[in-house]
C-alpha positions in Angstrom: -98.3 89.1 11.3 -99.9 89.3 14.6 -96.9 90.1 16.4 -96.4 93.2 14.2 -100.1 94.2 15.2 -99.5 93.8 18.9 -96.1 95.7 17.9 -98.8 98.9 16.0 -101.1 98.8 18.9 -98.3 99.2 21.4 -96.7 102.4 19.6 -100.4 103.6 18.6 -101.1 103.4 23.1 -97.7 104.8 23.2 -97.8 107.8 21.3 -101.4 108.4 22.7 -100.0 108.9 26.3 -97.2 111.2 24.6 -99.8 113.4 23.3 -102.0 113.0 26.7 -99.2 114.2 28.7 -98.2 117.0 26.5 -101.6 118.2 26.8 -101.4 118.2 30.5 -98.2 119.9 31.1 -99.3 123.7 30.2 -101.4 123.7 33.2 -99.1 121.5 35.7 -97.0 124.2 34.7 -99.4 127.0 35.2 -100.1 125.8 38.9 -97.1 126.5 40.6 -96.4 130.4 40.6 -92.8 131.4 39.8 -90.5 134.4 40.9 -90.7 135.6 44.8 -93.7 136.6 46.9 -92.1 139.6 49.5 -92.9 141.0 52.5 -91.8 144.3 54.1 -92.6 145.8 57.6 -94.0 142.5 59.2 -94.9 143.5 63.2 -97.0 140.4 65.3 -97.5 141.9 68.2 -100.4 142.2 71.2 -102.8 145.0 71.4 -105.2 144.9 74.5 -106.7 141.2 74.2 -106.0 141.0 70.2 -103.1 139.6 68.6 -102.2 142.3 65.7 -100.6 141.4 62.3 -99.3 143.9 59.8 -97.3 143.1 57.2 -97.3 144.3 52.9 -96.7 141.6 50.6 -94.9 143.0 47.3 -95.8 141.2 44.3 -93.4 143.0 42.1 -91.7 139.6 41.3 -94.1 137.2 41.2 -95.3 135.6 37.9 -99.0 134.0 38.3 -100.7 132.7 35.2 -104.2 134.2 33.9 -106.1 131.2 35.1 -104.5 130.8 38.3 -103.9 131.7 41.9 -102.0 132.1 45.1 -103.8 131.9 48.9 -101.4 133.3 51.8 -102.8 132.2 54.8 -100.9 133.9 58.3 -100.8 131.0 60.8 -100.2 131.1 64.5 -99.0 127.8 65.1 -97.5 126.1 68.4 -95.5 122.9 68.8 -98.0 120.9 70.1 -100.2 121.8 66.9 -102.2 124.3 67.9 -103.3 126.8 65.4 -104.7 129.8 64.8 -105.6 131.5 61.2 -105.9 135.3 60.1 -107.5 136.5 57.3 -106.2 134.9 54.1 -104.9 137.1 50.8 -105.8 135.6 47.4 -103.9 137.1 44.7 -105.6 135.4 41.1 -104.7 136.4 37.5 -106.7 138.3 35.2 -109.2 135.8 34.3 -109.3 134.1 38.0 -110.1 137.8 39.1 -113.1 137.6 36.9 -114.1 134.5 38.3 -114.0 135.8 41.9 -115.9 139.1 41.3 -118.5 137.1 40.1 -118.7 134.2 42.4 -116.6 135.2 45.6 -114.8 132.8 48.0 -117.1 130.4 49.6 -114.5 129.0 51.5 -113.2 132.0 52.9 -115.9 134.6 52.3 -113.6 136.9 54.4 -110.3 136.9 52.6 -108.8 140.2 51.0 -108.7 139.4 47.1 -106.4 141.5 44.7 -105.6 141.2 41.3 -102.1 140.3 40.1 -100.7 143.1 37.7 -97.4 141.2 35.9 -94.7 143.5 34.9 -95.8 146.5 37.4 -94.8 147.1 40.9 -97.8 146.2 43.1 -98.4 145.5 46.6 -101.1 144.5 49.0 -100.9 146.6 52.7 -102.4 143.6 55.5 -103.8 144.3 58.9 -105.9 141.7 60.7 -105.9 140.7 64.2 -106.9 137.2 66.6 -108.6 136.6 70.0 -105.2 136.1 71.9 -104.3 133.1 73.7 -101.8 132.4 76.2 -100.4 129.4 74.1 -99.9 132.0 71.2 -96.8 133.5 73.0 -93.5 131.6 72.2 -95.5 130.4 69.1 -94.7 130.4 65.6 -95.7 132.9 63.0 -95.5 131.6 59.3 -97.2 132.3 56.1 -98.7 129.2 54.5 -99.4 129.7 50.6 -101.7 127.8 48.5 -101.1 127.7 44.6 -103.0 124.3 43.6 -106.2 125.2 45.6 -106.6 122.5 47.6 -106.5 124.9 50.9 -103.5 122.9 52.9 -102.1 125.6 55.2 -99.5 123.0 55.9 -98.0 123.6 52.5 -94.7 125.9 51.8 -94.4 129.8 53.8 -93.5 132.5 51.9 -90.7 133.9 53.7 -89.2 132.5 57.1 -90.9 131.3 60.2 -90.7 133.6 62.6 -90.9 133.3 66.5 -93.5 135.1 68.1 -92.2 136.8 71.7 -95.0 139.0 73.3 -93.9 139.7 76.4 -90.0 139.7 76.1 -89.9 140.9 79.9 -91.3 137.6 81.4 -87.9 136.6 80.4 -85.8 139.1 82.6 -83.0 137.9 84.7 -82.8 139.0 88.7 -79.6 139.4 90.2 -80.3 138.9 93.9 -77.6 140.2 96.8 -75.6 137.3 98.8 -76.1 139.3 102.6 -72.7 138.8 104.4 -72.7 136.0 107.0 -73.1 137.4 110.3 -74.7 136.2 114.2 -77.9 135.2 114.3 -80.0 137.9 116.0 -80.3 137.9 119.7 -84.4 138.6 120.8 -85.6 140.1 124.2 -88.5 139.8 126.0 -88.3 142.5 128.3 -91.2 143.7 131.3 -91.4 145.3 134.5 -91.9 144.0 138.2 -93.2 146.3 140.8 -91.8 144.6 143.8 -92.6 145.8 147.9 -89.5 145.5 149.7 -89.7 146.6 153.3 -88.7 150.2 154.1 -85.1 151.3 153.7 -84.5 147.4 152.9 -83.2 144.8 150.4 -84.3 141.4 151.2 -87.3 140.1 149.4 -90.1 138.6 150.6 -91.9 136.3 148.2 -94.8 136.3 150.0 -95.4 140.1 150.5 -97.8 142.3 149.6 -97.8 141.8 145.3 -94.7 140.4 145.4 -96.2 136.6 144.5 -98.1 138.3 141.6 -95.0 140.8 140.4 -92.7 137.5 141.1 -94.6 135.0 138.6 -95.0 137.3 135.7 -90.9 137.4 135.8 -90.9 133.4 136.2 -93.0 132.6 133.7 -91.2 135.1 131.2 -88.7 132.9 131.3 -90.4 129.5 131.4 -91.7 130.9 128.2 -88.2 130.8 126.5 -87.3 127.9 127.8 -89.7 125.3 127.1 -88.9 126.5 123.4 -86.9 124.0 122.1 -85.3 126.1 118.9 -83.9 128.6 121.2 -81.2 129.2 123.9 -81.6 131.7 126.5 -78.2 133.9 126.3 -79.0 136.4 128.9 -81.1 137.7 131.4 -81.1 140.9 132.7 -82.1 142.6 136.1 -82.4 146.4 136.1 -83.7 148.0 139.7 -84.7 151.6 139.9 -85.9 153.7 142.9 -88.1 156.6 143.8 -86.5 160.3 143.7 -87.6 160.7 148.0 -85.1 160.3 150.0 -81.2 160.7 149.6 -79.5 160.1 146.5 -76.5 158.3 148.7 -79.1 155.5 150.4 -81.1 155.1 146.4 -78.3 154.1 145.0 -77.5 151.7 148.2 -81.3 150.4 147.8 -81.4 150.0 143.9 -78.4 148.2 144.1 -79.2 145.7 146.6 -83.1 144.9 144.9 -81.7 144.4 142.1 -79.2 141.8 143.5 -81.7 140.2 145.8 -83.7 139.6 142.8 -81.2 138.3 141.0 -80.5 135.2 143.5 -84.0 134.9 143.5 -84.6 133.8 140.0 -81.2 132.1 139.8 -81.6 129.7 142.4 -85.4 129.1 141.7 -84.7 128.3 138.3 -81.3 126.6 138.6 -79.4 129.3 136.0 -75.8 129.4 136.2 -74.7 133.4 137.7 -73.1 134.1 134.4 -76.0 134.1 132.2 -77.2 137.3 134.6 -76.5 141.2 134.3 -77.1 143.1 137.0 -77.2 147.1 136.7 -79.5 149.9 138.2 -80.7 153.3 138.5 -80.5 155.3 141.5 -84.0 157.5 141.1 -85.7 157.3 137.8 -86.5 160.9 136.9 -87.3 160.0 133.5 -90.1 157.5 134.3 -91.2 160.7 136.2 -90.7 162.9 133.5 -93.0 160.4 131.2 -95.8 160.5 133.8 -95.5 164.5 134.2 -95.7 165.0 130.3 -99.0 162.7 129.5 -101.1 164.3 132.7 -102.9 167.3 133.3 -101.5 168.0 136.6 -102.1 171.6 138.0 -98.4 173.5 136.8 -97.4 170.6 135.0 -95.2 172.8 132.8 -92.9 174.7 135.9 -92.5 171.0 137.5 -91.4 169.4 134.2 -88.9 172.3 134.1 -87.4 171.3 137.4 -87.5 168.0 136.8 -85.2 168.5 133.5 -83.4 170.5 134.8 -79.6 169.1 135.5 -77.7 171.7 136.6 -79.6 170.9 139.7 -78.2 167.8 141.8 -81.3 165.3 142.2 -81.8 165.9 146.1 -82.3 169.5 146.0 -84.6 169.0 142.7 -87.1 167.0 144.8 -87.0 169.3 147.3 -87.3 172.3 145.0 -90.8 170.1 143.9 -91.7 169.8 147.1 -91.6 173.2 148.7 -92.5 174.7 145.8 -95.9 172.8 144.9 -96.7 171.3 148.4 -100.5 170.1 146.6 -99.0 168.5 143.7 -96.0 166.7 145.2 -98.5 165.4 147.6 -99.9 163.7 144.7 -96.8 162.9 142.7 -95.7 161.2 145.8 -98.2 159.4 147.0 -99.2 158.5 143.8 -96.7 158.0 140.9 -93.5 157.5 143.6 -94.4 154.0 143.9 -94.7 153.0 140.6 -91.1 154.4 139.7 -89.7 151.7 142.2 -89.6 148.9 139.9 -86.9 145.9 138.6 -87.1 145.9 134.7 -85.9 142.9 133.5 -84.5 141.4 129.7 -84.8 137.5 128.5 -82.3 137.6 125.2 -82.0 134.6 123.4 -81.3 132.8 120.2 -82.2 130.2 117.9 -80.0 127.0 118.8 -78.0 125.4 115.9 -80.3 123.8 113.3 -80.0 122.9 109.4 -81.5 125.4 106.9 -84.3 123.1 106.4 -84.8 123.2 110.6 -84.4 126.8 110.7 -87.7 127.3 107.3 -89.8 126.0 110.0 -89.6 129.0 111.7 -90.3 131.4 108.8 -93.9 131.5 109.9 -94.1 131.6 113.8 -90.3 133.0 114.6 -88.7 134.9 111.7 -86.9 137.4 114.0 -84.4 133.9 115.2 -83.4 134.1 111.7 -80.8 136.2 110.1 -80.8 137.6 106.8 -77.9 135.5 105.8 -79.8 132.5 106.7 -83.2 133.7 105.2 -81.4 134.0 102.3 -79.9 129.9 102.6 -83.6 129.2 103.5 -85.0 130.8 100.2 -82.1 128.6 97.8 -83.7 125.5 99.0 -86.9 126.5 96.8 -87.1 127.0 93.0 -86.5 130.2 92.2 -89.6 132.5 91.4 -91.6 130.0 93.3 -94.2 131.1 95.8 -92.1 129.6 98.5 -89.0 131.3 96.6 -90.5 134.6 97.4 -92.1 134.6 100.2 -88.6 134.3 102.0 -87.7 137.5 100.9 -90.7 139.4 101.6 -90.4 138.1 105.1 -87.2 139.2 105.2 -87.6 143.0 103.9 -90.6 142.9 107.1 -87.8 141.5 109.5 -85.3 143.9 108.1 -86.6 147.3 106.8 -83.9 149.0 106.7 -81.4 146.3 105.5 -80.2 147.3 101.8 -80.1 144.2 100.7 -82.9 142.9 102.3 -84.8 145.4 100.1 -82.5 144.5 96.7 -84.0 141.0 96.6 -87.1 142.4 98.2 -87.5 144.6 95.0 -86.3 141.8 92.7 -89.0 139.3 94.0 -91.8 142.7 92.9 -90.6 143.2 89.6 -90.8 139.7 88.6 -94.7 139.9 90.0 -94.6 143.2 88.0 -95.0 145.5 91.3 -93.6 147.8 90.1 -94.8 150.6 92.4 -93.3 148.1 95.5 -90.5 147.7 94.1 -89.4 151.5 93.1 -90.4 151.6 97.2 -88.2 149.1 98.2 -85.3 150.2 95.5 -85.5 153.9 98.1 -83.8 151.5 100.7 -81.8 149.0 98.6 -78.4 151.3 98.8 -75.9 151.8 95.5 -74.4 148.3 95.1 -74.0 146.7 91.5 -77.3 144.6 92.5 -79.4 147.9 93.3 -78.2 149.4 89.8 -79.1 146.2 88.3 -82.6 146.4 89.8 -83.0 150.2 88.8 -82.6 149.3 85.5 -85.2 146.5 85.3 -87.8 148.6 87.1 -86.5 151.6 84.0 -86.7 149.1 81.5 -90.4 147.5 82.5 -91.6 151.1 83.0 -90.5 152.0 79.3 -87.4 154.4 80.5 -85.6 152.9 78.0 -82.4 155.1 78.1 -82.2 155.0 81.3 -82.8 151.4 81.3 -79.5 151.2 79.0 -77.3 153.2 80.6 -78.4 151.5 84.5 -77.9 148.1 82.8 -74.7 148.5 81.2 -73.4 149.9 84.1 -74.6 147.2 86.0 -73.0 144.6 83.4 -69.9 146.6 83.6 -69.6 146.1 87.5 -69.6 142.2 86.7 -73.8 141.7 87.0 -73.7 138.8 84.4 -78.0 139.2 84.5 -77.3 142.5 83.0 -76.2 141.2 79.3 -79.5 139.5 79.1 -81.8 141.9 79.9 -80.4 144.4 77.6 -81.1 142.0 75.0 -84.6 141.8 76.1 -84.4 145.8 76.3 -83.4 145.8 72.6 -86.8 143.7 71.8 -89.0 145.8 73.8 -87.2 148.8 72.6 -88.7 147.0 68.6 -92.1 146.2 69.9 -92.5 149.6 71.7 -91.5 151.2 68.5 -93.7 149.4 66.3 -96.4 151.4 68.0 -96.0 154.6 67.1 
């Protein structure tokens, strides 16, 4: 008997948790929205310091019941968990519309609310936009949706995630010019010495008249290269000159024979071996004369200068010409600009000894000219590349080398990466017609919007072998979308 009650009791609690869970079921169903939330035209893109989102959700096939409702929420979201929200849509059935007309959204007083029409084509046009943020690039874009109101924007998207890429061109590719190996560059120091040799003589005295003063600033020319320990003096050269008085026969004797005297001056007081010396001269220097004549305001400046350029006359009888003609004036030009064309010009050349790459970056800073391009270039492939360090190499090298074309290719590939583009398109004048220069031609088109001729550059470039170039026309095809998407 009482095992059949407990038996009644069991079924009665049984059949009550039937009926219970019946009851429920209608509106667990209700709270998940069937059929398929759309959207058309979607475009995430940057506009000044906003982020701007505009997308239309269609509705056309989605099934929400009177009493219930769907939140989409956009959602910036990066992988560290970083988020950002725009303004949410709330699409409710009939009788949730009524609700919200008459008591809002106090959780999101801001959201856009529509009312779901079932059976009818219907859809919502969205435009918000966020503060940007430099995390918010490389981000995700995803659209959470809410259908049990509980607000969790970590719930199911409608639709796929999609990548946000704002600035598709910090992703462009440079394609930088190998210079061919060549000698390092030879520097010269170069001056004058205005030495006082005795009349219609060679020997030199150190010890006479200027000659200690004119003597040391040779001397310590030289001891200025040579106490340089990254160098090697290659050469020095001696280069005497006379006066235009007097024969031409016994100036070329006396030029000559300065020039050597000095020579086996400096070579014995400084313990050079004779090869490391040239030795060459000019019998009368009429175009040191010429120089003077031009920058003064001498008295018939202009009919002297003629003589003096004039060739068809031999030099003794066109300083003879001078001197009969303008007695005053060659008085002067004698006296006072005679002496100071009998000088010994002379040339210290050298070179930077042999060092490591490493060695030779030292000397970025104090001696770039020691360096040649080639090894510039070695130099800057010891740094990452884009670094500061990177790119400094190469704007020392385009101040070293002007003129050098590909000295100003990977000078103009180091600006467009810093998005100088005015430098660059400068540098790009000077950067001659190799595959690199094309390549670079078409960045610059392609960051200043030229996007056909940014095509055509580029695939040209990718065509000579530029392996860059297949990148950055993808890149050019997803600027070419977000450039669009703002007309």
């Amino acid at each position: 008997m009482y095992s059949d009650m407990r038996h009644s009791r069991h079924t009665l609690l049984y059949y009550i948790c039937v009926l219970c869970a019946a009851a429920l079921l209608p509106a667990a169903a209700q709270a998940q929205a069937s059929g398929r939330l759309v959207r058309r035209g979607t475009a995430c893109k940057p506009a000044g310091d906003n982020i701007v989102l505009k997308t239309t959700f269609v509705l056309d096939s989605l099934r929400l019941g009177s009493n219930r409702q769907m939140v989409i929420t956009p959602v910036i979201e990066d992988a560290e968990g970083r988020m950002a929200t725009f303004r949410p849509v709330i699409v409710n059935g009939r009788r949730q519309h009524i609700y919200h007309q008459r008591n809002g959204n106090k959780r999101r007083p801001d959201a856009t609310e529509v009312r779901h029409t079932p059976g009818k084509p219907q859809s919502v046009d969205y435009l918000d936009a966020l503060r940007y943020e430099e995390w918010m690039d490389g981000a995700a874009l995803r659209f959470a949706t809410d259908t049990c109101g509980c607000g969790d924007l970590l719930g199911s998207d409608a639709g796929e995630t999609r990548q946000l890429d704002f600035h598709p061109e910090r992703g462009l590719r440079m394609a930088f010019l190998s210079p061919v190996a060549g000698p390092d560059p030879v520097v010269s120091i170069t001056g004058k010495a205005y030495l006082d040799y005795p009349v219609n003589r060679t020997e030199l005295h150190p010890d006479y008249r200027n000659n200690p003063r004119e003597l040391q600033k040779i001397i310590e020319t030289i001891e200025q290269v040579r106490r340089d320990s990254n160098v090697t003096i290659t050469r020095i050269g001696i280069h005497g000159y006379a006066s235009p008085e007097g024969s031409w026969d016994n100036n070329v004797r006396l030029s000559i024979g300065r020039a050597a005297t000095l020579k086996n001056y400096v070579r014995q007081l400084m313990r050079f071996d004779d090869s490391i010396f040239t030795v060459s001269n000019t019998p009368e220097d009429w175009d040191g004369l010429d120089s003077l004549l031009a920058a003064s305001n001498l008295d018939h400046r202009d009919e002297i200068l003629a003589v003096v350029r004039d060739r068809s006359l031999e030099p003794d009888p066109r300083n003879e010409k001078i001197r009969q003609t303008w007695p005053e004036q060659y008085a002067f030009i004698h006296e006072t600009w005679y002496p100071a064309l009998r000088h010994s010009d002379y040339t210290v050349q050298y070179k930077i000894r042999t060092m490591s790459d490493r060695q030779a970056a030292g000397l970025l800073h104090t001696q770039p000219q020691l360096l040649s391009l080639n090894k510039m270039f070695r130099i800057a492939n010891l740094y990452e590349p884009g670094s500061d360090a990177f790119n400094e190499v190469f704007d020392i090298a385009v101040r070293i080398y002007p003129d050098d074309p590909t000295a100003n290719v990977n000078a103009a590939c180091v600006a467009l990466k810093r998005g100088l583009l005015d430098q660059a398109a400068g540098y790009l004048d000077r950067a001659g017609n190799s595959p690199q220069a094309t390549h670079a031609r078409g960045v610059l088109a392609l960051l200043q919007n030229r996007f056909f001729e940014a095509e055509a550059l580029l695939t040209e470039a990718r065509e000579a072998g530029i392996s860059e170039a297949e990148d950055n026309l993808d890149i050019l095809r997803r600027m070419r979308e977000l450039h669009d998407n703002d007309q």
